[in-house]
N, C-alpha and C positions, 0 to 999 in steps of 0.2 A: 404646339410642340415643334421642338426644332426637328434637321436632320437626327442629330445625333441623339437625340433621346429616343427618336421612333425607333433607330438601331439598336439601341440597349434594349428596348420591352419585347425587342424580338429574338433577341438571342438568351436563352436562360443559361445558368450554368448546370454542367452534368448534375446535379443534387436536383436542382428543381425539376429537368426534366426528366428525370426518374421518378418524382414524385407526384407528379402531374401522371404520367405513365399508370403509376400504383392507383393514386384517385381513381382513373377511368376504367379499371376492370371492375367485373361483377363480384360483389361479396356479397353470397349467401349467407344470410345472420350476422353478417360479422359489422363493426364500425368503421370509420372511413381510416386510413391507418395515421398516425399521429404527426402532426410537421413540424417541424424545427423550425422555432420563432421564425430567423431568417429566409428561408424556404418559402414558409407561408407569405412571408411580406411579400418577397421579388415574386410570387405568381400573381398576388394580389395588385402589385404596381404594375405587372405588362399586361394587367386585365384577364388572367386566362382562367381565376378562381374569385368566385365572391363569398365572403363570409357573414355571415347575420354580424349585425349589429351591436347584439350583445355581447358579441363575440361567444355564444354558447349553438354549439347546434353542427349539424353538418356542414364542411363546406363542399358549395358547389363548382363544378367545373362551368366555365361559360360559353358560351360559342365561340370566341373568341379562343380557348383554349381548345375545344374541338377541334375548330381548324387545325390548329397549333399540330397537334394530336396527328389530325389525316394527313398533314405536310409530311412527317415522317417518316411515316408508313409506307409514303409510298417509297421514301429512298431507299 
């Protein structure tokens, strides 16, 4: 990877990380809430969500996004 690609995967745009944000709370009974094509790619390219295969199923947050997650938090 160059400089400038590891730059891109770390900085989301306000969509994704609002929806990175929504993924990580707790939902009693509920499903994970729905992403917009674009949204799911760019989490899926800086690593911070991984999606099954079939593309059928829930997606996960990944460590990677965790981090993501507790960077913010603290600011």
């Amino acid at each position: 990877m160059t400089a400038e690609s590891d730059n891109q995967s770390s900085t989301l745009t306000h969509a994704a990380s609002w929806a990175l944000e929504r993924l990580a709370r707790q939902r009693y009974g509920r499903d994970a809430p729905a992403l917009n094509w674009s949204v799911a790619q760019e989490l899926r390219n800086a690593g911070y969500v991984s999606v099954p295969a079939n593309g059928r199923g829930a997606v996960s947050i990944t460590e990677a996004g965790q981090n993501y997650l507790r960077a913010r938090a603290v600011r």
